[in-house]
NUPANU-857081 format. One record per residue: x, y, z of N, C-alpha, C, CB in turn; residue number from 1; residue in one letter. Coordinates in nm, 3 decimals, always signed. Atoms other than C-alpha are relative to their C-alpha. Glycine has a CB too. Layout:
N
<site><n_east>X</n_east><n_north>Y</n_north><n_up>Z</n_up><ca_east>X</ca_east><ca_north>Y</ca_north><ca_up>Z</ca_up><c_east>X</c_east><c_north>Y</c_north><c_up>Z</c_up><cb_east>X</cb_east><cb_north>Y</cb_north><cb_up>Z</cb_up><seq>NUM</seq><type>A</type></site>
...
This chain:
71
<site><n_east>-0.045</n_east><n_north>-0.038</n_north><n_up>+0.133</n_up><ca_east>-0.607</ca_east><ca_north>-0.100</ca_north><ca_up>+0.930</ca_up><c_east>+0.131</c_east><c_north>-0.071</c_north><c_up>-0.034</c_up><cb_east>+0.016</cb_east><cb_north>+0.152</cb_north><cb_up>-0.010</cb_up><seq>1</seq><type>X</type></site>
<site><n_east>-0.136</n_east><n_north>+0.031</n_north><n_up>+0.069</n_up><ca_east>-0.315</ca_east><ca_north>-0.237</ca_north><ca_up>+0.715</ca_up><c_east>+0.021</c_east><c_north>+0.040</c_north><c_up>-0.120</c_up><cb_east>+0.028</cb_east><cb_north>-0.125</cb_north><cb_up>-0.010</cb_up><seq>2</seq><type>X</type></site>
<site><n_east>-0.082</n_east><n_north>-0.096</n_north><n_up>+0.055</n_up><ca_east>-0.025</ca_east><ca_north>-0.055</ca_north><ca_up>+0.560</ca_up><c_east>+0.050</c_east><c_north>-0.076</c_north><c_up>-0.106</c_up><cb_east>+0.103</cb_east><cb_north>+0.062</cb_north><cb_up>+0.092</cb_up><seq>3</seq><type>X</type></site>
<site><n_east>-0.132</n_east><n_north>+0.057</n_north><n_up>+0.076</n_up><ca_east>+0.153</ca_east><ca_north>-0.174</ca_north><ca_up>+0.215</ca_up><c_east>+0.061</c_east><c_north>+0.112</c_north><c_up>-0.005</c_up><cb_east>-0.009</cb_east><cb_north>-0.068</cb_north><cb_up>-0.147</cb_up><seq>4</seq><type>X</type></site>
<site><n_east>-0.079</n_east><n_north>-0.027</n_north><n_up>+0.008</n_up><ca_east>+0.468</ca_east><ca_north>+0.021</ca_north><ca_up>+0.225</ca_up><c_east>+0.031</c_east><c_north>+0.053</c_north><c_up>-0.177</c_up><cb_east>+0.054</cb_east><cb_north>-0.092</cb_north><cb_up>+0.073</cb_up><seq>5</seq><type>X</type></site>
<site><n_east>-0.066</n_east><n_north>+0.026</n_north><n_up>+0.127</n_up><ca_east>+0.575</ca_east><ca_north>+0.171</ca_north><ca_up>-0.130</ca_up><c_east>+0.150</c_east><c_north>+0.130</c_north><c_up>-0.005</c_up><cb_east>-0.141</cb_east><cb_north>+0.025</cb_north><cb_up>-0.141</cb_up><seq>6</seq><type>X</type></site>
<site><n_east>-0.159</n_east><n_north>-0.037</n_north><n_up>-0.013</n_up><ca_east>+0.901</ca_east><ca_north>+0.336</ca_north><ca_up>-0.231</ca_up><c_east>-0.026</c_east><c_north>+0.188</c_north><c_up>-0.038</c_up><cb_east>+0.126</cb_east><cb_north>-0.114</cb_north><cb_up>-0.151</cb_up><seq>7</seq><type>X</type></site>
<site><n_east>+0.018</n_east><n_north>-0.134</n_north><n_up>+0.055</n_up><ca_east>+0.755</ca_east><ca_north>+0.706</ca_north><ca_up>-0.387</ca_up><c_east>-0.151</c_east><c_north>+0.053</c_north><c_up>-0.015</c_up><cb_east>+0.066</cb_east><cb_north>+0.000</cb_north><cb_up>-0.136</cb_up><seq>8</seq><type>X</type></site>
<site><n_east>+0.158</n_east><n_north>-0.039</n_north><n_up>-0.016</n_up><ca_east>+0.428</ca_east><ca_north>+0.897</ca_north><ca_up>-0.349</ca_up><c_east>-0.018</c_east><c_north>-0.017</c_north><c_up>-0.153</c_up><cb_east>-0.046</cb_east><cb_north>+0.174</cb_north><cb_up>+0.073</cb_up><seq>9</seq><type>X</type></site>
<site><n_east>+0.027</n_east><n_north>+0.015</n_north><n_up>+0.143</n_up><ca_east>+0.393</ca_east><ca_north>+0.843</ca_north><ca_up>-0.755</ca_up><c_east>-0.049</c_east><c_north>-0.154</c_north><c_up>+0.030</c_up><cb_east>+0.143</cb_east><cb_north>+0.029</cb_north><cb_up>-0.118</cb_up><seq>10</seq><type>X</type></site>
<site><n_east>+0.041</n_east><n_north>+0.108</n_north><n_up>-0.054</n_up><ca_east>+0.358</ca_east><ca_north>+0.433</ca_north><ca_up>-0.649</ca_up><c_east>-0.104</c_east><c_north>+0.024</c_north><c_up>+0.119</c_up><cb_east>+0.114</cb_east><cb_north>-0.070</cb_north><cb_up>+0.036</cb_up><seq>11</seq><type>X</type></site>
<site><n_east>+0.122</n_east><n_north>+0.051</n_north><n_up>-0.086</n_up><ca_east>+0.127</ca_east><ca_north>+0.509</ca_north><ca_up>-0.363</ca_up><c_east>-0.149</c_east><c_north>+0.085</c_north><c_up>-0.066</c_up><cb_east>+0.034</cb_east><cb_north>+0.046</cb_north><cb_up>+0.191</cb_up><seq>12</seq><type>X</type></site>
<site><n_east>+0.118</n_east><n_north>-0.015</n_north><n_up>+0.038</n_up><ca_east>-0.093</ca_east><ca_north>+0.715</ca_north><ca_up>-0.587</ca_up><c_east>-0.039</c_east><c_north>-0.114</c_north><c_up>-0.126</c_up><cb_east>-0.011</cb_east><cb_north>+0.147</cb_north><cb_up>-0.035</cb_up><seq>13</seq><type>X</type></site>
<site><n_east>+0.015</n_east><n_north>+0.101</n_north><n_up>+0.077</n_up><ca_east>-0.066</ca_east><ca_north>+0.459</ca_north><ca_up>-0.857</ca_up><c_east>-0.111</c_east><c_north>-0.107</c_north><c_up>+0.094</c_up><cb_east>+0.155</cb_east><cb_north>-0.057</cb_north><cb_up>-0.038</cb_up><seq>14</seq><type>X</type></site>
<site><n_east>+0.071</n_east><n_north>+0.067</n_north><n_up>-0.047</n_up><ca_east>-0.177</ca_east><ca_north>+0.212</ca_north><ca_up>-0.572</ca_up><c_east>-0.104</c_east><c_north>+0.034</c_north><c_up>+0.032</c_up><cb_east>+0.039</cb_east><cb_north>-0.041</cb_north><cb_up>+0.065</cb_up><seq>15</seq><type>X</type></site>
<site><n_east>+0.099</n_east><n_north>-0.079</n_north><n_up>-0.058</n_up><ca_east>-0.447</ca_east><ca_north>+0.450</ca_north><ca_up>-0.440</ca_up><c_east>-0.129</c_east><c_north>-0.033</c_north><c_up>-0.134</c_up><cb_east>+0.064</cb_east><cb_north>+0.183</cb_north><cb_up>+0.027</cb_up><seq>16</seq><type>X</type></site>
<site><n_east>+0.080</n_east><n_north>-0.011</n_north><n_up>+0.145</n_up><ca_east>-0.598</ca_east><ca_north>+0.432</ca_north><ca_up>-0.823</ca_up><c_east>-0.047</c_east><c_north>-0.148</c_north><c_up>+0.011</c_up><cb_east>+0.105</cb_east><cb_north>+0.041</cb_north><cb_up>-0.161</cb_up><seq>17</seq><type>X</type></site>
<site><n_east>+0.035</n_east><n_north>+0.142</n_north><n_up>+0.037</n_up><ca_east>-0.554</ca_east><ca_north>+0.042</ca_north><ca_up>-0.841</ca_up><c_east>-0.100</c_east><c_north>-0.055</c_north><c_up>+0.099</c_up><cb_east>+0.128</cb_east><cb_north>-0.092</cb_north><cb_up>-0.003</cb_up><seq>18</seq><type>X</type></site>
<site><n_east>+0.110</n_east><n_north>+0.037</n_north><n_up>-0.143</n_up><ca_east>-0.738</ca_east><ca_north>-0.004</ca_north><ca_up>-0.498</ca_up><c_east>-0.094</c_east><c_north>-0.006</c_north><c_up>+0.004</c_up><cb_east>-0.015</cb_east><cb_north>+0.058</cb_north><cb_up>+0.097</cb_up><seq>19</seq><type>X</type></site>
<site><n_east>+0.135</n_east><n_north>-0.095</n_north><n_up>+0.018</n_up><ca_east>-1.009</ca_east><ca_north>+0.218</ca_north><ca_up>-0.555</ca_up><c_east>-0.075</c_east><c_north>-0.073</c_north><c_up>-0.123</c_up><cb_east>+0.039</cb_east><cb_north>+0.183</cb_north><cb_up>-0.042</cb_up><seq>20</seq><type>X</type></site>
<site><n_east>+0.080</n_east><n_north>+0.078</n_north><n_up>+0.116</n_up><ca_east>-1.063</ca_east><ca_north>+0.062</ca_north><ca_up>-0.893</ca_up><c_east>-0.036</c_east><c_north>-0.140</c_north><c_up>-0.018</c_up><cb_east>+0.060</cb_east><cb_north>+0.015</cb_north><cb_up>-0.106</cb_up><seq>21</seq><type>X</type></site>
<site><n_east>+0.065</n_east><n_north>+0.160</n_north><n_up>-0.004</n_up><ca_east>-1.096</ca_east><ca_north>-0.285</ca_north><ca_up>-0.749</ca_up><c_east>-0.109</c_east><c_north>-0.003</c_north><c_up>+0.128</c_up><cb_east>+0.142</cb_east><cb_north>-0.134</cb_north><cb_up>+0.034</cb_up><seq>22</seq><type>X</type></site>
<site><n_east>+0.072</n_east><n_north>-0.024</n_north><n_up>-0.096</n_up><ca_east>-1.337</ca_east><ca_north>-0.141</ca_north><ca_up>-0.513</ca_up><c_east>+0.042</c_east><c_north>-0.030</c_north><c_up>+0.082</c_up><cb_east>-0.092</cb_east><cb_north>-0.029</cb_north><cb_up>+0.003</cb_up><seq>23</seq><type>X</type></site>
<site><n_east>-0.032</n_east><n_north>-0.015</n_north><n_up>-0.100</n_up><ca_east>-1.139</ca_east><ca_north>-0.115</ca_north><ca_up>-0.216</ca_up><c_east>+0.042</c_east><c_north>+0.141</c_north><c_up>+0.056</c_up><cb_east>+0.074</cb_east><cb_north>-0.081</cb_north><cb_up>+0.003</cb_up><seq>24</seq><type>X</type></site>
<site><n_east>-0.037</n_east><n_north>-0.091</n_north><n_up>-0.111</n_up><ca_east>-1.126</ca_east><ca_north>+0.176</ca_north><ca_up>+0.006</ca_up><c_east>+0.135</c_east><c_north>+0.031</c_north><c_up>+0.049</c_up><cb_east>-0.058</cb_east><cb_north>-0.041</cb_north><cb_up>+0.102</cb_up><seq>25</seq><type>X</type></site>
<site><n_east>-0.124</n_east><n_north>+0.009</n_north><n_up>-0.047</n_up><ca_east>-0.801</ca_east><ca_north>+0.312</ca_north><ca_up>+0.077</ca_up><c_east>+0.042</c_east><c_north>+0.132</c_north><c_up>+0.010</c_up><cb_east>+0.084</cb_east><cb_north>-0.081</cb_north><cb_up>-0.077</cb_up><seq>26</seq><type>X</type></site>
<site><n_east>-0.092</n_east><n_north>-0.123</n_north><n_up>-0.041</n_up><ca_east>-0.562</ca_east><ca_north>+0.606</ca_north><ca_up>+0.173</ca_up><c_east>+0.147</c_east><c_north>+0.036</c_north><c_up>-0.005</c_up><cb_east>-0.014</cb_east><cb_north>+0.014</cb_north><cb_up>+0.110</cb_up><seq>27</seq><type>X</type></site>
<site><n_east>-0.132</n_east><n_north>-0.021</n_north><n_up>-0.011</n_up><ca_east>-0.229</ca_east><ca_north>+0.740</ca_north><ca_up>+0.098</ca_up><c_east>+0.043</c_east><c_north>+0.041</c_north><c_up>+0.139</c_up><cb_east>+0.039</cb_east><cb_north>+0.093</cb_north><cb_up>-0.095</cb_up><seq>28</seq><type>X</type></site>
<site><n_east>-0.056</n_east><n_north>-0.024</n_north><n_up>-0.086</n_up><ca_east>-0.033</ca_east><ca_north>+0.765</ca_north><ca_up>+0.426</ca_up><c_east>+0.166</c_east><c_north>+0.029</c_north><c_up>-0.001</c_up><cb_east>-0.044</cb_east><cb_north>-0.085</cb_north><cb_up>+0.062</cb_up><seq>29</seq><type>X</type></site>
<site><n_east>-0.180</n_east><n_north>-0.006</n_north><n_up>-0.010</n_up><ca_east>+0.281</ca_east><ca_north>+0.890</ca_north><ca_up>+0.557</ca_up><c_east>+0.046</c_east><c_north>-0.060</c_north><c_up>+0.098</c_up><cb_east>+0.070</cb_east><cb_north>+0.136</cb_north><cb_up>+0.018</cb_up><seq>30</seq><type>X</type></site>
<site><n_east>-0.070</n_east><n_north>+0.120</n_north><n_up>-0.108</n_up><ca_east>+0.530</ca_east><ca_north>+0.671</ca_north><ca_up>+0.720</ca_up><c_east>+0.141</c_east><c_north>+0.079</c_north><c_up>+0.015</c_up><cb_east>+0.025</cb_east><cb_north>-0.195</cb_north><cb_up>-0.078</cb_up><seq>31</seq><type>X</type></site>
<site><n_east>-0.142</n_east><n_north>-0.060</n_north><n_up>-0.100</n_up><ca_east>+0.820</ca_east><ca_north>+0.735</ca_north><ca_up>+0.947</ca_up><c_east>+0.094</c_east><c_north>-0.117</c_north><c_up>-0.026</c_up><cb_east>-0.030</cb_east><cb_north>+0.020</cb_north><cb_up>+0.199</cb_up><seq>32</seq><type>X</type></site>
<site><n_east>-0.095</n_east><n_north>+0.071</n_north><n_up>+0.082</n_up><ca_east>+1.142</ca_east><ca_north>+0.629</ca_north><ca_up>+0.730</ca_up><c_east>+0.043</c_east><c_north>-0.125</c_north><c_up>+0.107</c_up><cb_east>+0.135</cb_east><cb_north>+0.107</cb_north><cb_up>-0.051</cb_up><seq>33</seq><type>X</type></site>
<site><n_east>-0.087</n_east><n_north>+0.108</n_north><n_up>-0.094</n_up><ca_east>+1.248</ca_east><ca_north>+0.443</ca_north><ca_up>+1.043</ca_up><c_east>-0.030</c_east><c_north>-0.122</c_north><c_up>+0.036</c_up><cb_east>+0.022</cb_east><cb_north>+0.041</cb_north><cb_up>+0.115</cb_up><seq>34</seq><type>X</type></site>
<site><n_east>+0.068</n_east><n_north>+0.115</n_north><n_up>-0.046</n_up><ca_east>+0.991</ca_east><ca_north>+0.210</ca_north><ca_up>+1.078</ca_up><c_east>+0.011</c_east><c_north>-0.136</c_north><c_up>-0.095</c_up><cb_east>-0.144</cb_east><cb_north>+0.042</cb_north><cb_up>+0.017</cb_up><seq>35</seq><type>X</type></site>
<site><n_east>+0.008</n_east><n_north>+0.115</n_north><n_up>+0.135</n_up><ca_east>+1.060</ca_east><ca_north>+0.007</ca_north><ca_up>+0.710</ca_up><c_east>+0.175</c_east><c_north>-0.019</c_north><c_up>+0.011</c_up><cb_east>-0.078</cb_east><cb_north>+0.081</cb_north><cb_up>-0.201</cb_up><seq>36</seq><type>X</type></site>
<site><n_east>-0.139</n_east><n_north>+0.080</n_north><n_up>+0.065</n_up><ca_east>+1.368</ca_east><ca_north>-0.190</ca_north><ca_up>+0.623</ca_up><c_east>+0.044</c_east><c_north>+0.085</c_north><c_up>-0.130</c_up><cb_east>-0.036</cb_east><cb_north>-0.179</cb_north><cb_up>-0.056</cb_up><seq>37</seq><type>X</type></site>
<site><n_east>-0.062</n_east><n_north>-0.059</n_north><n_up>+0.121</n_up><ca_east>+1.407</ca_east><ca_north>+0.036</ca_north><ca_up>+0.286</ca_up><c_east>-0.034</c_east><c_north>+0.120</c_north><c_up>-0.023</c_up><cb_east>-0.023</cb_east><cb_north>-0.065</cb_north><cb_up>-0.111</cb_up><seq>38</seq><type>X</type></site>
<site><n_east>+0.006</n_east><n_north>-0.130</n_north><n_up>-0.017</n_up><ca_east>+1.331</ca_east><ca_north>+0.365</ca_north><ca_up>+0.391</ca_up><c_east>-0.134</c_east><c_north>+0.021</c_north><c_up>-0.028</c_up><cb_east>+0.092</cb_east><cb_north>+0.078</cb_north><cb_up>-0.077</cb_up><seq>39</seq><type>X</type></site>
<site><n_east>+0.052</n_east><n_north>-0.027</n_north><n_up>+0.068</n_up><ca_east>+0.990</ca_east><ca_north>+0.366</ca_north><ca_up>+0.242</ca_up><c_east>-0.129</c_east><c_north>+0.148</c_north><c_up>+0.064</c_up><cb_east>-0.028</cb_east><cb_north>-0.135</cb_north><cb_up>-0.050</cb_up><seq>40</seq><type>X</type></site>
<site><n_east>+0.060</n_east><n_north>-0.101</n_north><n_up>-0.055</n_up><ca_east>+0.816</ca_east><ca_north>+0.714</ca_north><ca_up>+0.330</ca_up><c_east>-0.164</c_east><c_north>+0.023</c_north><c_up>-0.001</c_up><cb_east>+0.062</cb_east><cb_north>+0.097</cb_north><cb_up>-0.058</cb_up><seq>41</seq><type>X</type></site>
<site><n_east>+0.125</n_east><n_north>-0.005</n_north><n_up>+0.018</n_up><ca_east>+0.450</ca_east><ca_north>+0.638</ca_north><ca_up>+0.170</ca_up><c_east>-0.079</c_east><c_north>-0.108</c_north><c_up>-0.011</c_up><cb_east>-0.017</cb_east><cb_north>+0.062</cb_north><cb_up>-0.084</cb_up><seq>42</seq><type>X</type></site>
<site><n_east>+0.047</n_east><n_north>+0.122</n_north><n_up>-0.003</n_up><ca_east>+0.221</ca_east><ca_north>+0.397</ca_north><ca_up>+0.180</ca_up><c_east>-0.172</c_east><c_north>+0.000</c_north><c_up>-0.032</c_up><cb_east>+0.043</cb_east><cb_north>-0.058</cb_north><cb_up>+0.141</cb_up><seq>43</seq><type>X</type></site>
<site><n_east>+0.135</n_east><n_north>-0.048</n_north><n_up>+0.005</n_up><ca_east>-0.128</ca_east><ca_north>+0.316</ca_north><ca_up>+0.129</ca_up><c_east>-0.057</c_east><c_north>-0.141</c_north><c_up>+0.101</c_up><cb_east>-0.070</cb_east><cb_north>+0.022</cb_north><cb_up>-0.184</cb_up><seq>44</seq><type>X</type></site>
<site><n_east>+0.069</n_east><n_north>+0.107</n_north><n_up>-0.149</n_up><ca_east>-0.386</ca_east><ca_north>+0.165</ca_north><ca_up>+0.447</ca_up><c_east>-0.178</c_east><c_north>-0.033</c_north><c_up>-0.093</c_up><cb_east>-0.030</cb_east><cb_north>+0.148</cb_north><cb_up>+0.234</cb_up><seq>45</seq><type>X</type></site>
<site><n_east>+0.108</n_east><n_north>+0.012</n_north><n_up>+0.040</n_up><ca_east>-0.694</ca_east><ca_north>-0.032</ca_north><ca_up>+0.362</ca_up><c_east>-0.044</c_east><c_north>-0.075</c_north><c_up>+0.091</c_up><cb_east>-0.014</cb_east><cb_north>-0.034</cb_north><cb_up>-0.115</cb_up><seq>46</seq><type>X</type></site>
<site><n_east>+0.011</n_east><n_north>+0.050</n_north><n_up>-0.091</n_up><ca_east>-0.883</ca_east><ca_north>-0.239</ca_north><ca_up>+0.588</ca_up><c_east>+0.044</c_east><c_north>-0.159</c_north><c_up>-0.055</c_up><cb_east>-0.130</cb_east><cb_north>+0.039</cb_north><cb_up>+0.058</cb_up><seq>47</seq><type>X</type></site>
<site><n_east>-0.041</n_east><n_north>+0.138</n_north><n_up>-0.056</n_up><ca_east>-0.740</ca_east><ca_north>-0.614</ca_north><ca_up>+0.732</ca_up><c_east>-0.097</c_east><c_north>-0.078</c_north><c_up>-0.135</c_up><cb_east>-0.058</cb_east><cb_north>-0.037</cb_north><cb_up>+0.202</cb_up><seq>48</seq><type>X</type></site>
<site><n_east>+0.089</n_east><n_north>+0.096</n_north><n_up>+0.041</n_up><ca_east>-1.052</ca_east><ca_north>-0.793</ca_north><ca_up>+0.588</ca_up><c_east>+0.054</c_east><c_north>+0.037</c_north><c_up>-0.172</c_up><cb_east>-0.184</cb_east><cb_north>+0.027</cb_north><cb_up>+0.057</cb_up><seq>49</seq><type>X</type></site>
<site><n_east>-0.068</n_east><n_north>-0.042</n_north><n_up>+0.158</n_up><ca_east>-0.918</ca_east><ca_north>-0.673</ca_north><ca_up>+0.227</ca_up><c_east>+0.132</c_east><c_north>-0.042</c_north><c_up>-0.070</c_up><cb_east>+0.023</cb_east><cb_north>+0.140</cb_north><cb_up>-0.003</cb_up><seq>50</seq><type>X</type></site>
<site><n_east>-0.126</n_east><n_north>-0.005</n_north><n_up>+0.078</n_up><ca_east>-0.585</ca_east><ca_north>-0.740</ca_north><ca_up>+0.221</ca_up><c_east>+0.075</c_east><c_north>-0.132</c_north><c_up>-0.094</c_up><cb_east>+0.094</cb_east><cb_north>+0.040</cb_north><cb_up>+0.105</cb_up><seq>51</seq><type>X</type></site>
<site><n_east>-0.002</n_east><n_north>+0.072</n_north><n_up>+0.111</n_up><ca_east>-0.547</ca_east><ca_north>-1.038</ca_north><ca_up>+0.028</ca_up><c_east>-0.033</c_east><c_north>+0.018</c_north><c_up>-0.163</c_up><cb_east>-0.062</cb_east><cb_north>-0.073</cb_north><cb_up>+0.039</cb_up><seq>52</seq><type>X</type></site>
<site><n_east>+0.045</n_east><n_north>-0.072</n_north><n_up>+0.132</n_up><ca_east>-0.746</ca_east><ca_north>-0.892</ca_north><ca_up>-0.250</ca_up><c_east>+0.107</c_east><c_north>+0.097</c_north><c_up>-0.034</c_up><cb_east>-0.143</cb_east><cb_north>+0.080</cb_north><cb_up>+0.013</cb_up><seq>53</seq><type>X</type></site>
<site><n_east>-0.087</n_east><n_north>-0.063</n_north><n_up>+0.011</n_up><ca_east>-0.546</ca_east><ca_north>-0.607</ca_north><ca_up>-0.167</ca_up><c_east>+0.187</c_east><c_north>-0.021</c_north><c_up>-0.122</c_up><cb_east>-0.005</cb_east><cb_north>-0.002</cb_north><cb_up>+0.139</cb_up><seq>54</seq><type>X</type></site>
<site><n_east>-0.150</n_east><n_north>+0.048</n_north><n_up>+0.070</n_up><ca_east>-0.223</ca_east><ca_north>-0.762</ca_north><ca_up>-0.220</ca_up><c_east>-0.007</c_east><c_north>-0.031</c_north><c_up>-0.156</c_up><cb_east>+0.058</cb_east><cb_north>-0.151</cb_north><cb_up>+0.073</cb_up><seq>55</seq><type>X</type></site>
<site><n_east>+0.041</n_east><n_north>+0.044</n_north><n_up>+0.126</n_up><ca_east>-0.330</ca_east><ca_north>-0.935</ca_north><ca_up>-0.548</ca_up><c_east>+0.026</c_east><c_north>+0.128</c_north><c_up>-0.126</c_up><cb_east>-0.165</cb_east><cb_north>-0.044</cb_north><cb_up>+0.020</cb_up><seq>56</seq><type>X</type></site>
<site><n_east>+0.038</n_east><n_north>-0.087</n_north><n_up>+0.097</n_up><ca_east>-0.455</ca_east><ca_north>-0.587</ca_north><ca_up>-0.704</ca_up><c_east>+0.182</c_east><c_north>+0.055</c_north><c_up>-0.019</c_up><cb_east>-0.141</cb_east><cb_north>+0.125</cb_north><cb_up>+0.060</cb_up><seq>57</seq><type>X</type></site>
<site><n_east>-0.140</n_east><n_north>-0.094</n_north><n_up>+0.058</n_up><ca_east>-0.095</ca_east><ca_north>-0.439</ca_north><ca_up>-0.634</ca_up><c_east>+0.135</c_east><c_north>-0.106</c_north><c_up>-0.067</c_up><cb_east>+0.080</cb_east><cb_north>+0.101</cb_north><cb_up>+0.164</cb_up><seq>58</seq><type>X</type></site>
<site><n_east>-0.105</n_east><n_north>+0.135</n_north><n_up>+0.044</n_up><ca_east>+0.111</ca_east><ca_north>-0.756</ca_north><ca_up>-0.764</ca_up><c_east>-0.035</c_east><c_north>+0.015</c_north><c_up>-0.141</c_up><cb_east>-0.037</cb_east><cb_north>-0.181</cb_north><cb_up>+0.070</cb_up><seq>59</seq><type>X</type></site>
<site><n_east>+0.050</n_east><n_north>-0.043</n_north><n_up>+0.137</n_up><ca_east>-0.123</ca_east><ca_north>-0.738</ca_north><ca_up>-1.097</ca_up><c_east>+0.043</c_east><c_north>+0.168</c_north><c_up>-0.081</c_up><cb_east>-0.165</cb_east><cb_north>-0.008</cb_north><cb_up>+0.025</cb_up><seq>60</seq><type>X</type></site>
<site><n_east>-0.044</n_east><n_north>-0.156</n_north><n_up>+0.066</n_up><ca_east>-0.013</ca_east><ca_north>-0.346</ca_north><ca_up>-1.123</ca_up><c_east>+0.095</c_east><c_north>+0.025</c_north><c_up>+0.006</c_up><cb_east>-0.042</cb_east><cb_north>+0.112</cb_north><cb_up>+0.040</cb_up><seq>61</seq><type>X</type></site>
<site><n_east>-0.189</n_east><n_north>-0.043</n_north><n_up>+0.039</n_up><ca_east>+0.348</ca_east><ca_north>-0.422</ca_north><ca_up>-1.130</ca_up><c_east>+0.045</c_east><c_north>+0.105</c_north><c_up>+0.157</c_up><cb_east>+0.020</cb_east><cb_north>+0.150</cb_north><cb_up>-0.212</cb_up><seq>62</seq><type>X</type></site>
<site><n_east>-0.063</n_east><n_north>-0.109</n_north><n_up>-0.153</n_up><ca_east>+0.365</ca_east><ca_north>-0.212</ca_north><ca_up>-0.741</ca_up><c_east>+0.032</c_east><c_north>-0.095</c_north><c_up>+0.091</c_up><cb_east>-0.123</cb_east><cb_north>+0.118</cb_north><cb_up>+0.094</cb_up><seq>63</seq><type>X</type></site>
<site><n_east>-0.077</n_east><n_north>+0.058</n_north><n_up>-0.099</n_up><ca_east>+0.625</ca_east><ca_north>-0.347</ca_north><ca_up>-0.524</ca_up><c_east>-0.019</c_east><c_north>+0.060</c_north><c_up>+0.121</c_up><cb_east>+0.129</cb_east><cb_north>-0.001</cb_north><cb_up>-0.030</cb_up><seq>64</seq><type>X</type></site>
<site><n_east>-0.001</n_east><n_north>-0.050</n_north><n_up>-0.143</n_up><ca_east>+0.546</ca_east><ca_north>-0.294</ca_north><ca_up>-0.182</ca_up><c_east>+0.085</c_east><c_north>-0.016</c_north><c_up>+0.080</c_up><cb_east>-0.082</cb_east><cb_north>-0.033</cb_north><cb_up>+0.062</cb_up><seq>65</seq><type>X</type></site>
<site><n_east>-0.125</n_east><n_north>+0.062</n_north><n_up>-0.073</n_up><ca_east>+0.810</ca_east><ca_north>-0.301</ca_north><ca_up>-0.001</ca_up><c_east>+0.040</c_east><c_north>-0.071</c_north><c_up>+0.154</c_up><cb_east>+0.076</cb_east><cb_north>+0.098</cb_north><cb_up>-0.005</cb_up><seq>66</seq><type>X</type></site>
<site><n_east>+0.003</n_east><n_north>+0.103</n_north><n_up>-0.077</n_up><ca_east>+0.697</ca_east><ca_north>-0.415</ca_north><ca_up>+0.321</ca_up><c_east>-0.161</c_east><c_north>+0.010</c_north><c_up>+0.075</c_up><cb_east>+0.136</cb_east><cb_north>+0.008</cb_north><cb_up>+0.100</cb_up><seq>67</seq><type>X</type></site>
<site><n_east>+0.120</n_east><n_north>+0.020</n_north><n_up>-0.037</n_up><ca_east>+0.361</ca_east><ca_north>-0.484</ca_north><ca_up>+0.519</ca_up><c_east>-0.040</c_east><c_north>+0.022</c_north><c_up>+0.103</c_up><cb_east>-0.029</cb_east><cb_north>-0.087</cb_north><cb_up>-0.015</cb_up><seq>68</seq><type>X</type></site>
<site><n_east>+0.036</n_east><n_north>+0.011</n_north><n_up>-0.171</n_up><ca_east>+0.189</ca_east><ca_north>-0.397</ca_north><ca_up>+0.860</ca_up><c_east>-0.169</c_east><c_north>-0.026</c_north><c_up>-0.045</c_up><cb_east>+0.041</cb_east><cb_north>+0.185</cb_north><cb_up>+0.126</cb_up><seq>69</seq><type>X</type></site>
<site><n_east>+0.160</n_east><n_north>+0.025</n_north><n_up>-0.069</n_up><ca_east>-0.109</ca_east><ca_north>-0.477</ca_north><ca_up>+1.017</ca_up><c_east>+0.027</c_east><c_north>-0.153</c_north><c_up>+0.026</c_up><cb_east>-0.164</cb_east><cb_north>+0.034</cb_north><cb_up>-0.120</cb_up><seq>70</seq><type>X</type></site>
<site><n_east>+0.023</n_east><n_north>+0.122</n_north><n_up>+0.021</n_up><ca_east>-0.276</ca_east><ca_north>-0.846</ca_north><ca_up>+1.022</ca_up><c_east>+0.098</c_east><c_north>-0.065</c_north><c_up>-0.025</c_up><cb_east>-0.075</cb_east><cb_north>-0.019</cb_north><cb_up>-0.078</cb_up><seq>71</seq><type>X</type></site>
């Protein structure tokens, strides 16, 4: 799985919406402040093979992710 990072559960349901509506599969998660460079507490995981698309959909919806795991 891979994580984009966002800054407020309002942005990771935003992303959750944009995901879903580009037919990708995905999940709001919670993250442990310690693990991001900018505190970010929520995030949303979709699978590896996606995340290009991924990325794309949340760049087009104005959601700054603030940082990235997985792949």
């Amino acid at each position: 799985m891979c994580v984009s990072a966002l800054k407020s559960m309002t942005d990771a349901q935003r992303a959750r919406r944009a995901l879903r509506g580009a037919g990708i599969a995905c999940e709001i998660v919670n993250l442990d402040r310690g693990i991001t460079r900018r505190g970010c507490a929520y995030g949303v995981s979709y699978s590896c093979g996606a995340k290009s698309t991924a990325l794309a959909v949340l760049a087009r919806a104005g959601l700054d992710y603030g940082e990235f795991f997985g792949e």
